[in-house]
C-alpha positions in Angstrom: 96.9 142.5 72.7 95.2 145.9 74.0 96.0 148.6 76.3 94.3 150.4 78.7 95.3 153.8 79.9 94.8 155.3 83.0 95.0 159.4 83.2 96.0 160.8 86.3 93.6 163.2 87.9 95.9 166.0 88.4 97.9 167.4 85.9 100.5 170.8 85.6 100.6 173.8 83.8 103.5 175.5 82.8 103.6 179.0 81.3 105.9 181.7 80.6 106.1 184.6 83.1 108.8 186.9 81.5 109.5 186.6 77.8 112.7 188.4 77.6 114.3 186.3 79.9 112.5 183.0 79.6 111.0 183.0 82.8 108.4 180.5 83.5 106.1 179.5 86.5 104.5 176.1 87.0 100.9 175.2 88.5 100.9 171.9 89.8 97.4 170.4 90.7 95.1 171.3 87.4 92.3 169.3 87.0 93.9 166.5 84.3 90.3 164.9 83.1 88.6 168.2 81.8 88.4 168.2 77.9 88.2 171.8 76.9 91.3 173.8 76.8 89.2 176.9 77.6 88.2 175.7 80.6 91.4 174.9 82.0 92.9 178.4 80.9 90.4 180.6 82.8 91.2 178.4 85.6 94.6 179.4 85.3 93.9 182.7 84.8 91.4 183.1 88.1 94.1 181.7 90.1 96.6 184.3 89.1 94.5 186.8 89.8 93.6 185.8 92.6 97.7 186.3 93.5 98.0 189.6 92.1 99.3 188.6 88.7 98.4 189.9 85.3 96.1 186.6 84.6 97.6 186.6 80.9 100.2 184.1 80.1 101.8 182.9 76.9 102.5 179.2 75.4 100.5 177.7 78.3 101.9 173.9 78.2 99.5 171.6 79.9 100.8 168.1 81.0 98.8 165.0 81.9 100.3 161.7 82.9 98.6 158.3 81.6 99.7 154.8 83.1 99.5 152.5 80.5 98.7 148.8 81.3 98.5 145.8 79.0 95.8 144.0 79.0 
């Protein structure tokens, strides 16, 4: 018996804004098949720049959904 898994092409990142009170945002639509973390986190950082925020975040959490299908 084998698996196959499919990853999902979009993925979220969740971050925290405010660390005093636990604030966090979430970015929906981050590219879910890149490899390098790196990558991913200037992304993330451009785009808050882009709106004006600090583009600095802390415990960036990045999650990727896989369907799983037996084969």
């Amino acid at each position: 018996m084998s698996y196959v898994f499919e990853r999902k092409r979009t993925a979220s990142f969740n971050f925290y804004t405010n660390e005093l009170t636990g604030d966090k945002t979430t970015l929906q639509g981050i590219n879910a098949t890149l490899a390098s973390a790196q990558t991913i986190c200037d992304g993330v950082s451009s785009l808050m720049a882009i709106g004006g925020n600090s583009p600095r975040f802390e415990d960036g959490v990045r999650t990727v959904k896989d369907n799983v299908y037996e084969e």
